[in-house]
N, C-alpha and C positions, 0 to 999 in steps of 0.2 A: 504493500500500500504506500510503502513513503515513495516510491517510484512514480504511482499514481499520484500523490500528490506534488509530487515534484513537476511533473508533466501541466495537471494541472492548474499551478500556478501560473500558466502562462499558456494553457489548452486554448483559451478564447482567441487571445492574441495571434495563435496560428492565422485565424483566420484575414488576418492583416495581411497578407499576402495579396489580396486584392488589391493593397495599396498599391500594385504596380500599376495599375491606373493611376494612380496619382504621384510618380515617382519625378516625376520633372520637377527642376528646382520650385519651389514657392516664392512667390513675391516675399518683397522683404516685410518682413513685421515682426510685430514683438511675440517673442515666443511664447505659449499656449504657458498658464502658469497650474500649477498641481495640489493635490491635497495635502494638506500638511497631519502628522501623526497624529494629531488632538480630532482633528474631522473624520478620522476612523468611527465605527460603530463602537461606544466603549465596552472596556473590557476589566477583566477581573486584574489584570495586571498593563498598565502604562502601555503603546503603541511605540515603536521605536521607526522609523523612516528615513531610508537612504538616499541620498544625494540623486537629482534627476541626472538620469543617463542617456547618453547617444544612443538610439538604434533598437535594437529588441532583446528580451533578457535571455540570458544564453542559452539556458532548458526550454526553446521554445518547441515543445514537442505535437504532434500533430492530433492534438487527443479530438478535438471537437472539429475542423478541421483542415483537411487536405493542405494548406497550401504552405507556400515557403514566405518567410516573411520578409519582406525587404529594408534592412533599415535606415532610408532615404528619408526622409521628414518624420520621421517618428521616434517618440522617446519614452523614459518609463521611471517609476519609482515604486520601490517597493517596501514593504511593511511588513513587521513580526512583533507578537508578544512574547514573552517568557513562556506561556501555557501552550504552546502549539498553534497560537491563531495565528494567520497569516495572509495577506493582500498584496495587490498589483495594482499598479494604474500605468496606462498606455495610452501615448496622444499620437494620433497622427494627424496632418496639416494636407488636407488632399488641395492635387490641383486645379480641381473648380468645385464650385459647390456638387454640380454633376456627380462627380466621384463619389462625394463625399456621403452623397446622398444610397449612393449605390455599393459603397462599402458598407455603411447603416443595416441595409436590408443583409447584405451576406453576412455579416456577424448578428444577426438576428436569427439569421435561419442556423448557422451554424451551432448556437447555444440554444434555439428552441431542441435542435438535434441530438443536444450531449449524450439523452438517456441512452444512443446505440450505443456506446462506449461495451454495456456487457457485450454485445456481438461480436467487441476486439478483443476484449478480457474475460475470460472462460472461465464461470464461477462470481464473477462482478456483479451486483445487482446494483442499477441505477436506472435512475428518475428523474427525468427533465422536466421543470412545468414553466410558464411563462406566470408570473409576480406584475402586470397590468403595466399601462402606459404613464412615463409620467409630464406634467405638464411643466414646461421648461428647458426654453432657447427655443430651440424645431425638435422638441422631443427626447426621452429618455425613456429606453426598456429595459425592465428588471426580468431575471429568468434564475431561477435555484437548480439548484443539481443535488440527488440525494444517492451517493453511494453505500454500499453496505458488498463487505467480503465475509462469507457465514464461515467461510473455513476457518479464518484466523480469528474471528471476532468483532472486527475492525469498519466504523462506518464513520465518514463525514460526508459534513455539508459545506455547499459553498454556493455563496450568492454573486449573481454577475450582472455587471450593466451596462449598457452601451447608447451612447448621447452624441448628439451634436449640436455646434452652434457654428454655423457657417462652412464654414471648409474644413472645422476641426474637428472629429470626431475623436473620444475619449470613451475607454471601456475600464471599467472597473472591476476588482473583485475580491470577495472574502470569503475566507474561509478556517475550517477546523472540525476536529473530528468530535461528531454527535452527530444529532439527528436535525431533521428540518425545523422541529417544535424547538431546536437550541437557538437557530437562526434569531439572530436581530434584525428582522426583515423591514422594521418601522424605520427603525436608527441607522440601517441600509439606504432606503430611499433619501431620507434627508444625507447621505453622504453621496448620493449619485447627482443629487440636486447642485449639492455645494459643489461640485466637483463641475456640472458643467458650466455655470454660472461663475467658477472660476476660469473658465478656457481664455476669455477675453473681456 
C-alpha cells in the first residue's frame, strides 16, 4: 500500500499530460500563487509545506491516468503531517483559456475514473465518487477515492480537486489512511476554494 500511496500522491497529476496542449511558453505574468500549510484541512498534528517547485513531482505514477506529464508551465507543493496525512497541489498555466478548459474536463474524467485502479491492483478495492461542483473562479470539482486492501488490512482515503481561473488550472489533494467517514470533506472544499481564488 505505501507504493499505492506513493503513486497516488501524484495519480491525479498524471493526468496533466494533456498539458501538452498547452506547453508553448505562457505570456508573461505573475506566477499562479499556492496554499500555504495552515489552508490544509486541519489536523491532529500541525501541516508542514515545501517550497513550490518546477515541473511535476517525481512519483508521478500513472494511477488514475495514462499520460506523461510534461513539466513546461507547471509546478507543485507538497504537504505532510507527522500522522500519515499527506497533500499535493499542482498548477499548470495553459496556453489559452481553450486548453485550459479542456484539460478541466480530462482530469475530471480521469479522477471520476480512479475507482478502476482495482482492475490494475488484484485484490485492491476502490471507490471513486464525485463530492458536487463548487462555485468559484469558472468552477471547482471535488471527487474522493476510497481504497481498502483486505489482505493486509490497510484502507485510505483521499480527496481530490480540480479548478480553474482562467488559463490556470490547479488540482489538489489529501489524503491518509481511514475510511471516507475520516475524510474532512467540508474543510476540503473550503481548501479547494482558497486555493483557487489564490491562483491570481
Amino acid at each position: 500500500m505505501n507504493k499505492l500511496r506513493t503513486a497516488l500522491a501524484t495519480a491525479a497529476a498524471a493526468a496533466l499530460g494533456l498539458a501538452a496542449l498547452a506547453t508553448a511558453p505562457a505570456q508573461a505574468a505573475a506566477q499562479p500563487a499556492f496554499l500555504a500549510a495552515s489552508q490544509m484541512p486541519p489536523s491532529s498534528t500541525p501541516w508542514a509545506a515545501t517550497q513550490v517547485f518546477t515541473g511535476v513531482p517525481e512519483n508521478s505514477g500513472v494511477l488514475c491516468a495514462p499520460y506523461k506529464i510534461p513539466a513546461q508551465n507547471t509546478r507543485y507543493r507538497e504537504f505532510s503531517t507527522e500522522l500519515d496525512t499527506n497533500g499535493v497541489q499542482i498548477t499548470t498555466v495553459a496556453r489559452t483559456e481553450a486548453d485550459a478548459v479542456k484539460l478541466v474536463d480530462t482530469l475530471r474524467g480521469a479522477l471520476a475514473g480512479c475507482g478502476l485502479l482495482e482492475q490494475q491492483n488484484p485484490g485492491l478495492q476502490a471507490v471513486s465518487a464525485s463530492q458536487g461542483k463548487l462555485a468559484v473562479e469558472e468552477g471547482a470539482w471535488v471527487y474522493s477515492l476510497d481504497t481498502a486492501d483486505p489482505q493486509i488490512g490497510i484502507s485510505d482515503i483521499h480527496l481530490f480537486s480540480v479548478g480553474r481561473d482562467g488559463r490556470t488550472v490547479t488540482l489538489v489533494r489529501w489524503g491518509q489512511m481511514g475510511d471516507f467517514e475520516d475524510a474532512p470533506l467540508t474543510a476540503f472544499r473550503t481548501t479547494t476554494k482558497t486555493a483557487v481564488n489564490k491562483l491570481h
